[in-house]
C-alpha atoms as an extended CHARMM CRD file, in Angstrom:
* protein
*
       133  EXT
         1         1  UNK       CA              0.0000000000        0.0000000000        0.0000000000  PROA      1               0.0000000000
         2         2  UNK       CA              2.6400000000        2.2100000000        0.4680000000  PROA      2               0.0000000000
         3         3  UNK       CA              4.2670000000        1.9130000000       -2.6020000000  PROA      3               0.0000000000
         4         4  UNK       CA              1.1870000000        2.3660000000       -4.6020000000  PROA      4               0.0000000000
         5         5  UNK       CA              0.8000000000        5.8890000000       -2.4560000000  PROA      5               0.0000000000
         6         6  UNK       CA              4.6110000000        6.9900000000       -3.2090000000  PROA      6               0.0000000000
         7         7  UNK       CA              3.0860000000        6.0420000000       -6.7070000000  PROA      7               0.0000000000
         8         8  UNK       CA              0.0220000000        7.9210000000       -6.9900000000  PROA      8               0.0000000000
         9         9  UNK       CA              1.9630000000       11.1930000000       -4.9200000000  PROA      9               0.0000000000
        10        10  UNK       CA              4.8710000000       10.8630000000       -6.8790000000  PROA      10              0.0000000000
        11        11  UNK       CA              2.9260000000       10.6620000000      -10.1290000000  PROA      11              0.0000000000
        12        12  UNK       CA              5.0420000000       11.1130000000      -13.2770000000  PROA      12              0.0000000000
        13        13  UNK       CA              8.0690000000       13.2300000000      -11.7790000000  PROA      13              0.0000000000
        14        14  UNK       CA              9.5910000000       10.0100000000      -10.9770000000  PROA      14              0.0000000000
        15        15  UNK       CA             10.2880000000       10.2690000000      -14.9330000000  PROA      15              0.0000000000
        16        16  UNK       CA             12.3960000000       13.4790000000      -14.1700000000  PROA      16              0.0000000000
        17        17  UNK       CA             14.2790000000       11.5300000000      -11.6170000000  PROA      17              0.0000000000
        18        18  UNK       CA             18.8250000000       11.2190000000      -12.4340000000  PROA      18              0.0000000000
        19        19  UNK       CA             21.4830000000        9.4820000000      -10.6520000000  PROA      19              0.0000000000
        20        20  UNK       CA             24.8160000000       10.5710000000      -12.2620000000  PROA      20              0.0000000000
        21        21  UNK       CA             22.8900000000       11.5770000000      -15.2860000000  PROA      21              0.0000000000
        22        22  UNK       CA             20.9200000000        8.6720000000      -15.7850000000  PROA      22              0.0000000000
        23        23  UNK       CA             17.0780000000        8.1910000000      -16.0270000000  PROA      23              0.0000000000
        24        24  UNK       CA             16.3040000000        6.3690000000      -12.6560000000  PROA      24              0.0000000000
        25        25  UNK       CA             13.0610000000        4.5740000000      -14.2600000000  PROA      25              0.0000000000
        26        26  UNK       CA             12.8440000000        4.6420000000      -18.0770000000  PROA      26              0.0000000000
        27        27  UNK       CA              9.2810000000        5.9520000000      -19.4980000000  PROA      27              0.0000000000
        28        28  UNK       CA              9.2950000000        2.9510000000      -21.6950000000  PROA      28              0.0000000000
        29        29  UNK       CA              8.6190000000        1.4230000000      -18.3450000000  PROA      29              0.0000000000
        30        30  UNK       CA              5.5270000000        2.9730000000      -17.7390000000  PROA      30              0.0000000000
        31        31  UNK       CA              4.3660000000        2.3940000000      -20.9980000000  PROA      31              0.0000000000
        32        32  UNK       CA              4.9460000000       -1.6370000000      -20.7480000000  PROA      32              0.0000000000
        33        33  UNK       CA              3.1710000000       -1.3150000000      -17.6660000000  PROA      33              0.0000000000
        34        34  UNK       CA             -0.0190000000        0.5010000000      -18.8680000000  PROA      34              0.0000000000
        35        35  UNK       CA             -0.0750000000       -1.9120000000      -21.6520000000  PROA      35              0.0000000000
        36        36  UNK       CA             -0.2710000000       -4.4810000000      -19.3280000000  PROA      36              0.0000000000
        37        37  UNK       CA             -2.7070000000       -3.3060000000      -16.9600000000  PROA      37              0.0000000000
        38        38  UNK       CA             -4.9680000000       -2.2290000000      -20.4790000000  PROA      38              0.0000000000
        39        39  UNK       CA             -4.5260000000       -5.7670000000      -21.7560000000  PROA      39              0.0000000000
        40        40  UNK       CA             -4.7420000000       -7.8260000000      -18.5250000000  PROA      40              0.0000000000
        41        41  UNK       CA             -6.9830000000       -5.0600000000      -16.2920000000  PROA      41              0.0000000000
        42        42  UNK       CA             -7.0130000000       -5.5730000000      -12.2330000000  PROA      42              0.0000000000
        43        43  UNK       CA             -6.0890000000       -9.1670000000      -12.5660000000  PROA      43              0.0000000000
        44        44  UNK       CA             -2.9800000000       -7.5330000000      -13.3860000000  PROA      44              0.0000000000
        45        45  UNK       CA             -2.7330000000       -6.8360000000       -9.6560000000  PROA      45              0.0000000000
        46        46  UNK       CA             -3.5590000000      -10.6930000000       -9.0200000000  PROA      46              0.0000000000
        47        47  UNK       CA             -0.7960000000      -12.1270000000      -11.4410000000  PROA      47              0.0000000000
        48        48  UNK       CA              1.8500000000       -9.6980000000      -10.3890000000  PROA      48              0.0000000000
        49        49  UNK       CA              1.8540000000      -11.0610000000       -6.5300000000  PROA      49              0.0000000000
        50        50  UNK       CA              3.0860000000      -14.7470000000       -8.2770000000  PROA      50              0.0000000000
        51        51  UNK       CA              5.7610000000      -12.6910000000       -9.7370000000  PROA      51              0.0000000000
        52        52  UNK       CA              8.9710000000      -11.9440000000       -7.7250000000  PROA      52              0.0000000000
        53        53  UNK       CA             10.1870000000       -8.0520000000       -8.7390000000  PROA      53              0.0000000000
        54        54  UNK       CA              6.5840000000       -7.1730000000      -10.7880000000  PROA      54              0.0000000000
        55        55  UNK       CA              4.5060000000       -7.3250000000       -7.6470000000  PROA      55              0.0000000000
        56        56  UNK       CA              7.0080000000       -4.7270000000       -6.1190000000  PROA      56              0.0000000000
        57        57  UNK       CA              6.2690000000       -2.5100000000       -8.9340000000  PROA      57              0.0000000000
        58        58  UNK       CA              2.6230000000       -3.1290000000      -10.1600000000  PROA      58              0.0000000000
        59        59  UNK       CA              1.2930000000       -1.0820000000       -7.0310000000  PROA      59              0.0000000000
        60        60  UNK       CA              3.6600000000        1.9070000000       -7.7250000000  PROA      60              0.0000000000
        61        61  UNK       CA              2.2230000000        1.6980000000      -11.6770000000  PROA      61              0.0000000000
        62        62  UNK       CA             -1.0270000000        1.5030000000      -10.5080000000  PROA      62              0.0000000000
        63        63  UNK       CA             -0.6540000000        4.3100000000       -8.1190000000  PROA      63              0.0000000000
        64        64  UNK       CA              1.0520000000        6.2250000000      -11.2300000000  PROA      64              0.0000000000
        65        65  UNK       CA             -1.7840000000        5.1530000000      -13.2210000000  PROA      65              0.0000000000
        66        66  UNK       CA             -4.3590000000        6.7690000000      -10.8700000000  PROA      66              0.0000000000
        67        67  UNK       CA             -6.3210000000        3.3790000000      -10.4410000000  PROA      67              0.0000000000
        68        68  UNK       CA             -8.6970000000        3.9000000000       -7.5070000000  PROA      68              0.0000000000
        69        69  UNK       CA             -7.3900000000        2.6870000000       -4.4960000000  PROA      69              0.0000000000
        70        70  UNK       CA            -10.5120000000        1.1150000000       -3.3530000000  PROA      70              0.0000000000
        71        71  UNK       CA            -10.3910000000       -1.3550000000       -6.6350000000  PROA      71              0.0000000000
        72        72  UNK       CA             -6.2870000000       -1.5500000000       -6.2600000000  PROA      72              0.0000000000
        73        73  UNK       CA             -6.8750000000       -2.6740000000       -2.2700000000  PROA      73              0.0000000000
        74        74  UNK       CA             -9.9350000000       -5.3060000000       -3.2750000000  PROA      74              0.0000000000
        75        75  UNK       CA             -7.5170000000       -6.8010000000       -6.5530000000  PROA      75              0.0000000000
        76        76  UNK       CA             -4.4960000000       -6.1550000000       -3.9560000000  PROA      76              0.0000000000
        77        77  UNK       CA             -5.9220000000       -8.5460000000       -0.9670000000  PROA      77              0.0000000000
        78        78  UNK       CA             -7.2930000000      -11.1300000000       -3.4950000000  PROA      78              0.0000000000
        79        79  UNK       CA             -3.7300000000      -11.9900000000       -5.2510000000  PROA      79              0.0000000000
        80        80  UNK       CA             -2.7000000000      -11.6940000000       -1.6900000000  PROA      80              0.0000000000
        81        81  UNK       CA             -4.8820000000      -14.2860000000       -0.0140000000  PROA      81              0.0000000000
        82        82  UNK       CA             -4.2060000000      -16.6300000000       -3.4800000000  PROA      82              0.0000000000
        83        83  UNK       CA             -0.5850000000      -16.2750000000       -3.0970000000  PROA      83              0.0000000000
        84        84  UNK       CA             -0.5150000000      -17.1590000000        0.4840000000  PROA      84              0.0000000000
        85        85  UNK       CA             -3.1110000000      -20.0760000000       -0.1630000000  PROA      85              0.0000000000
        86        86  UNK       CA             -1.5170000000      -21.4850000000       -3.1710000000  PROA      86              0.0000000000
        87        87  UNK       CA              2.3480000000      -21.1960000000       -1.3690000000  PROA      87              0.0000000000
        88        88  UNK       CA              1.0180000000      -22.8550000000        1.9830000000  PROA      88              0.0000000000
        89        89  UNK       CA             -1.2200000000      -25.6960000000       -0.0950000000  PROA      89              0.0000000000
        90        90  UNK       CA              2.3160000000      -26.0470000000       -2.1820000000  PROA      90              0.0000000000
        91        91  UNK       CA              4.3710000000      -26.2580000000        0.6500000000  PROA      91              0.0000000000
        92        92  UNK       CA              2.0340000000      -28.6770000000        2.2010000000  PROA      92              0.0000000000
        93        93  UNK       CA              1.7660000000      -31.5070000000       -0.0380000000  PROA      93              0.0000000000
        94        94  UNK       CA              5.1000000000      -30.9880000000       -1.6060000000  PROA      94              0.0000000000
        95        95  UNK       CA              6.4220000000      -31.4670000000        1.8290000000  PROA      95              0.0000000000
        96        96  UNK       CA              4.5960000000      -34.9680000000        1.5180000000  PROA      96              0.0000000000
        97        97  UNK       CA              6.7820000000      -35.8140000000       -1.3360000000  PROA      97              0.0000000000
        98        98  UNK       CA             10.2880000000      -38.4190000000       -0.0500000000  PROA      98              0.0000000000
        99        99  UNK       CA             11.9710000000      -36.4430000000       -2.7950000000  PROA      99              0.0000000000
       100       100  UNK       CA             11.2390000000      -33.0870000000       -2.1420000000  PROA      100             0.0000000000
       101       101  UNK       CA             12.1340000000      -33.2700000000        1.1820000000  PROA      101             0.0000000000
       102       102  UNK       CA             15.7070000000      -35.1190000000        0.4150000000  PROA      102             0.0000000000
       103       103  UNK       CA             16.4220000000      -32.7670000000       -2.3880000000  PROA      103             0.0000000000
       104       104  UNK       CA             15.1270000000      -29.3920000000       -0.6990000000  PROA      104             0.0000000000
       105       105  UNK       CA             17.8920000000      -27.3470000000       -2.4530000000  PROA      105             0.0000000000
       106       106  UNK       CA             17.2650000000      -28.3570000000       -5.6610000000  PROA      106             0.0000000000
       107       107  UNK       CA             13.5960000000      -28.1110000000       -5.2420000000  PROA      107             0.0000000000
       108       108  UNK       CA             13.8330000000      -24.3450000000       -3.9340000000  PROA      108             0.0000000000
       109       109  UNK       CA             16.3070000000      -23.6900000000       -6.9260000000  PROA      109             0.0000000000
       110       110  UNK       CA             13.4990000000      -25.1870000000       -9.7440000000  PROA      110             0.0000000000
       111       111  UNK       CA             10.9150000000      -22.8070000000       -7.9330000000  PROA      111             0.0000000000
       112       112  UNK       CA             13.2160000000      -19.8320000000       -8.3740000000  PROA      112             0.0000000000
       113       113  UNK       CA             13.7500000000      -20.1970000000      -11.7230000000  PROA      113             0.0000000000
       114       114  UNK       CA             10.1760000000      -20.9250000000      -12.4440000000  PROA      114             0.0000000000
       115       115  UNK       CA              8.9260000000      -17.9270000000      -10.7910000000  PROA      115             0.0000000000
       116       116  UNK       CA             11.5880000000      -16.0540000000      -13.2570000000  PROA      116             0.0000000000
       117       117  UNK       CA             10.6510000000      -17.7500000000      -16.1520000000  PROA      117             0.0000000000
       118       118  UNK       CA              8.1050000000      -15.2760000000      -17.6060000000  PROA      118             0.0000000000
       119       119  UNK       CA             10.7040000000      -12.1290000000      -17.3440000000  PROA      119             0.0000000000
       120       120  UNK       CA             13.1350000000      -14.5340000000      -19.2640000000  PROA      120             0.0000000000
       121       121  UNK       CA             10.8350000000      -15.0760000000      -21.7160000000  PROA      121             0.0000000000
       122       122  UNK       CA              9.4910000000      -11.4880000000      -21.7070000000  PROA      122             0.0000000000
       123       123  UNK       CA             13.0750000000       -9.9990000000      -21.9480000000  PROA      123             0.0000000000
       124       124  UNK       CA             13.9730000000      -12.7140000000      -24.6020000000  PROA      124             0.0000000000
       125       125  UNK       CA             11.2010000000      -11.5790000000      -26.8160000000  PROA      125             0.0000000000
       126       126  UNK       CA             12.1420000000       -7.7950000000      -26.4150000000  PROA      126             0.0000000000
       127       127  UNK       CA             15.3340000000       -8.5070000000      -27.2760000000  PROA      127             0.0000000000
       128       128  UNK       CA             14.5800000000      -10.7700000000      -30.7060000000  PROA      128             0.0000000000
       129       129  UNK       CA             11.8070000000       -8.2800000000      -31.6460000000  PROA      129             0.0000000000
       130       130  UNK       CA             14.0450000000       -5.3550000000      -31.8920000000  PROA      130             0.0000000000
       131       131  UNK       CA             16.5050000000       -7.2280000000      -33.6220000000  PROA      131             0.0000000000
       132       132  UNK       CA             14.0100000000       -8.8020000000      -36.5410000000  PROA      132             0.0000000000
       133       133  UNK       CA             11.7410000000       -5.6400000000      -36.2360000000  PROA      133             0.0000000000
């Protein structure tokens, strides 16, 4: 909640924003995430809290976005509740698995790289779309 309020008070100055002469967010940024929150809507707020580094800044967007912060709060708790639910149901009968428990590492490694997998492939296509576009 409090980064979607430094988002929303902030607003677009954070644009303006240099460290040693250097943009400190990019305005492309804020474009990818508009076109995300236009193609996806609220349940943008849902899917970002299964995503590690998105669901840090999908509240700020949204506050930069002026989405109303009684919707944001609803869409907000709801991924919340999901991603608690879904991690402790995970947990719970993974833990139940002879392997999983033996191989702990490896298993919290594979769940890592999951979770990254969609900026992979999201960076991956940025890059081989500028290069064949």
């Amino acid at each position: 909640n409090v980064n979607y309020w430094l988002g929303r008070k902030l607003g677009l100055s954070v644009f303006e924003w240099k460290i040693k002469g250097r943009q400190l967010v990019k305005e492309s940024y804020l474009q990818k995430t508009e076109q995300f929150f236009e193609k996806r809507g609220v349940a943008a707020i849902i899917m970002a809290r299964f995503v590690p580094i998105v669901r840090t800044f999908t509240p700020f967007a949204a506050g930069i976005g002026k989405m109303k912060y009684r919707t944001f709060l609803i869409y907000d708790i709801i991924g919340g509740v999901l991603w608690i639910t879904s991690m402790t149901l995970a947990g719970y009968f993974l833990g139940e698995i002879e392997w999983v428990r033996e191989n702990n590492e490896k298993v919290v490694l594979l769940i890592i790289f999951v979770s990254l997998l969609p900026m992979l492939i999201s960076f991956l296509k940025s890059k081989f779309s500028k290069k064949n576009g």
